[in-house]
C-alpha positions, 0 to 999 in steps of 0.5 A, spaced: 046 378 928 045 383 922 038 386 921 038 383 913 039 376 916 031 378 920 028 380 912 031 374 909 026 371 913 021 375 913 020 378 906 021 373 901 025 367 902 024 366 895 028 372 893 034 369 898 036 365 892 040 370 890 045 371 898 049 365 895 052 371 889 054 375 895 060 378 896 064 374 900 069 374 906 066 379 910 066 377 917 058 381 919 052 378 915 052 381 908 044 384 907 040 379 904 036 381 896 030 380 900 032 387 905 033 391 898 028 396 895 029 393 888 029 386 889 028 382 883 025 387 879 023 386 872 028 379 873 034 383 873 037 379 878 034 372 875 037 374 869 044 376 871 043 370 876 043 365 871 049 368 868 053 367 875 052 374 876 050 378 883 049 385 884 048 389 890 047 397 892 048 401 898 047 407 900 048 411 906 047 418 908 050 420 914 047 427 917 050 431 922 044 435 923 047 440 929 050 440 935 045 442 941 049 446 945 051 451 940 058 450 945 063 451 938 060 456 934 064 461 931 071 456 932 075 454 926 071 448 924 075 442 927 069 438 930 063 435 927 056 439 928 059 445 928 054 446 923 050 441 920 055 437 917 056 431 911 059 426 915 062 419 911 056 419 906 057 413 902 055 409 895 057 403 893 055 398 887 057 391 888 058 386 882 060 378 883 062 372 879 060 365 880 067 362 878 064 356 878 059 357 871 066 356 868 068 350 872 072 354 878 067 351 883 067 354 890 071 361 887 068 368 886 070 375 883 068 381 886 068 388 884 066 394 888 066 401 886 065 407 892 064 414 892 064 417 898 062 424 901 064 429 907 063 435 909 068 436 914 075 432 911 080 434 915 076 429 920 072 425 917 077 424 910 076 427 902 070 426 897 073 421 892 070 416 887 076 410 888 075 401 887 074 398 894 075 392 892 077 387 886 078 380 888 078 373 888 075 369 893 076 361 893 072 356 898 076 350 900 075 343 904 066 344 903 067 352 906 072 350 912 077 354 908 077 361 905 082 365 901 081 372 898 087 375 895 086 382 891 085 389 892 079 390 898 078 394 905 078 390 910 074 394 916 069 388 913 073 383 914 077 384 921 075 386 928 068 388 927 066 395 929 059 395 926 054 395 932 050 389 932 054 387 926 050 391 921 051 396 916 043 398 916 042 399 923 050 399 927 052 406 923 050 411 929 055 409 935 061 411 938 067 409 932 072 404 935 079 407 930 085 405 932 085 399 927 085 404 922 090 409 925 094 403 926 094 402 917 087 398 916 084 399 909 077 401 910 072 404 907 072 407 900 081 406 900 082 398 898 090 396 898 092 391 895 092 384 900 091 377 901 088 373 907 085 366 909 081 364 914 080 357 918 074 354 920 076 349 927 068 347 927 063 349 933 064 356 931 072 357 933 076 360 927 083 363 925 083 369 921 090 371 918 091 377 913 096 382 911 096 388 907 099 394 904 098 399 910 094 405 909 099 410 910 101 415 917 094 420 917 090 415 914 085 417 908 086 423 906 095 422 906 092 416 902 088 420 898 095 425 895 100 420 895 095 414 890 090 418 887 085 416 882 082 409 882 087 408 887 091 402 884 098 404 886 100 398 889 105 401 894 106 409 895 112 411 897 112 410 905 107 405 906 109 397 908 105 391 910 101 390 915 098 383 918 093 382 922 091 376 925 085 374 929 082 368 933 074 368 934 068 364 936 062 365 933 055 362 933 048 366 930 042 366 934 038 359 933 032 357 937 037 352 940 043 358 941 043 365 943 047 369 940 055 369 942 060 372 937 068 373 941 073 375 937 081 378 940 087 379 934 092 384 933 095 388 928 103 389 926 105 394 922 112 395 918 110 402 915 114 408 918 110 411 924 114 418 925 114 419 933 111 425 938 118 426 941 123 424 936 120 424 930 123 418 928 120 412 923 118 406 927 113 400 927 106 400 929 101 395 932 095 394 935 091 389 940 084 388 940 080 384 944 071 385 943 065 380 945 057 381 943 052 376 946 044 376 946 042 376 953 034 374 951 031 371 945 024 370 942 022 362 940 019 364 933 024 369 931 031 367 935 035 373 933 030 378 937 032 379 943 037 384 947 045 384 946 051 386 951 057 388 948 065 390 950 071 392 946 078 394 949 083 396 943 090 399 944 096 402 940 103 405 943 102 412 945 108 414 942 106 414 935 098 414 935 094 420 938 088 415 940 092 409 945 087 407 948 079 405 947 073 402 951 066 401 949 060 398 953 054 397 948 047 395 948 042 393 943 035 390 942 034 388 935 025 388 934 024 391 941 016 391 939 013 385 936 009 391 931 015 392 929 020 386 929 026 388 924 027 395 928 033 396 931 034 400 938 042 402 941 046 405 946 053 405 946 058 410 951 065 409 949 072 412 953 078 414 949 085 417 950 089 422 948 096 420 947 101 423 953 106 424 947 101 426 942 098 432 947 105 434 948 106 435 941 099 437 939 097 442 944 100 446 950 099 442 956 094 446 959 090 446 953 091 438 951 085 434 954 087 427 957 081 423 952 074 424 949 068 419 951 061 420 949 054 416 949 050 415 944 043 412 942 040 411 937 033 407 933 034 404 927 027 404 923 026 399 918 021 402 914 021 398 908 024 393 905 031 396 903 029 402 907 033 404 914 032 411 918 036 412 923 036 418 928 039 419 934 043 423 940 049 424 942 053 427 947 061 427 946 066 430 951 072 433 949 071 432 941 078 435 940 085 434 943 084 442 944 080 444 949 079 449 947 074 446 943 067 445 948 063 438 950 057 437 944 050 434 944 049 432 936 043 430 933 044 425 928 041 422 921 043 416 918 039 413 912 041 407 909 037 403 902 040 397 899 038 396 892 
């Protein structure tokens, strides 16, 4: 349950009439106009709307402010919190198109422009300014079927890693990335793809996609070999990646709590060099991850407290990061004074591959996996306005263990527009 569907309701249900201009194919709630600070200021939107046109702003800072313990101070800079640290800072403008004013009912265009910032790239990825997303979305069979073809990240699309399902108040929490080491586009590196996704009824759906993976390091080997807007349709060295997922999902009624299943795997024909020979193989992933409400409030279903779990792995011999598991647990409006705040703890655990700290790091100094617990509360100060702090502590924040447990307090701020 997202904490824009909480102010669709209460903020104005006048200014819902603009969600249907959303983009769409996202497989957690869009936010809602009614959570934006411009709303429909000066009958900007009612004017576009009437165009068949939808915009949408997102903004969200995230802070490291500093690690604690002040353990890894005066080390080469490798962990986040070393120093107060810009960590994936994002704007992103969004921008739609009914099809169906030109008689293309059920069809959408959309558009994402994406600027990002950080302050440690080597881990966190480079500053760029690239299109996320240019697509073709089309609704079939009353919505039971959808399909999206274009150039899109799909980190809104498969698994779901946002805590709560949100990007307002699920930023803060440990970060699930084998789907990404294993090639799934995301944030601002949108690749060109297709996908469809079947509705079977009472909640149960398959999602099949494929991709032209990212390539072998991620963002930033992204960044170097297809640089600019980021419209090469295939680097050198990248290949396709399908994902295939199967869930069931149910939104919180005053009927039914809360239940959101979803297990899928990924499949990648990209040339993953190996720890011990070095050779190109193919990469995969599995992944299997529930959220239910355990509680609910009558006059407003979607508050209430939430457990979640997630299980991921990839093979050790390509992938640094093999296994991961999470335990989560939050309350969206914890207190009937403030009923859209958002609370969470989330503890993960997550390996080091045996090949990868073999050929990273000298046996004695290679660490075997990082945990950490986080928690953190999300303020809805105003419509459109999220301030999100919060306190971490992380073990082994680097395969070298030369690099000591850190305690970080964070800062996330997070508009819609």
């Amino acid at each position: 349950m997202a904490a824009s569907a909480q102010d669709s309701a209460s903020s104005g249900a006048d200014l819902t009439r603009f969600d249907v201009l959303n983009e769409r194919g996202w497989n957690i709630p869009h936010p809602s106009v009614a959570d934006t600070l411009l709303d429909d200021v000066g009958g900007m939107r009612s004017t576009l709307a009437d165009a068949g046109i939808g915009v949408f702003g997102l903004s969200a800072p995230n802070l490291y402010v500093t690690d604690l313990s002040r353990s890894n101070t005066g080390k080469p800079r490798a962990v986040n919190g070393q120093v107060a640290t810009w960590s994936e800072a994002f704007e992103t403008a969004s921008l739609t198109f009914d099809l169906g004013k030109i008689g293309l009912e059920g069809g959408q265009l959309i558009f994402d422009g994406t600027a990002t910032l950080n302050g440690l790239q080597q881990v966190n990825g480079p500053d760029v300014v690239r299109v996320r997303s240019l697509a073709y979305d089309q609704l079939l069979a009353d919505g039971a079927i959808e399909i999206q073809l274009g150039h899109y990240a799909n980190d809104t699309h498969f698994v779901g890693t946002f805590v709560g399902g949100s990007f307002a108040t699920g930023v803060l929490g440990p970060q699930a990335i084998i789907p990404d080491e294993v090639g799934r586009s995301f944030g601002a590196f949108g690749t060109p793809a297709a996908e469809v996704r079947v509705a079977f009824g009472d909640g149960f759906y398959d999602k099949l996609g494929v991709q032209r993976s990212l390539p072998q390091g991620g963002a930033n080997v992204e960044a170097r070999i297809n640089p600019g807007a980021g419209f090469t349709f295939a680097p050198p060295g990248t290949g396709a990646l399908t994902i295939n997922e199967f869930g069931y999902q149910k939104q919180p009624s005053a009927s039914q709590d809360s239940v959101w299943l979803r297990v899928g795997g990924m499949y990648n024909t990209t040339p993953y060099r190996t720890f011990t020979t070095g050779r190109g193989v193919d990469n995969w992933a599995l992944y299997a991850l529930l959220d239910h409400q355990l509680t609910s409030n009558p006059k407003a279903p979607y508050r209430g407290l939430y457990v979640g779990g997630s299980a991921m792995y990839a093979p050790p011999e390509q992938n640094l990061f093999s296994q991961y598991y999470e335990l989560r647990a939050y309350q969206f409006g914890p207190f009937d004074a403030r009923p859209s705040d958002f609370a969470s703890i989330v503890a993960s655990y997550e390996t080091y591959s045996r090949e990868g700290r073999n050929r990273l790091a000298p046996p004695h100094l290679g660490a075997f996996a990082t945990s950490s617990v986080i928690g953190s509360y999300a303020f809805h100060v105003r419509p459109g306005l999220y301030v999100q702090p919060g306190f971490g502590l992380t073990t082994n924040p680097d395969i070298s263990r030369a690099y000591a447990n850190v305690f970080n307090a964070y800062l996330s701020l997070t508009a819609f527009y």
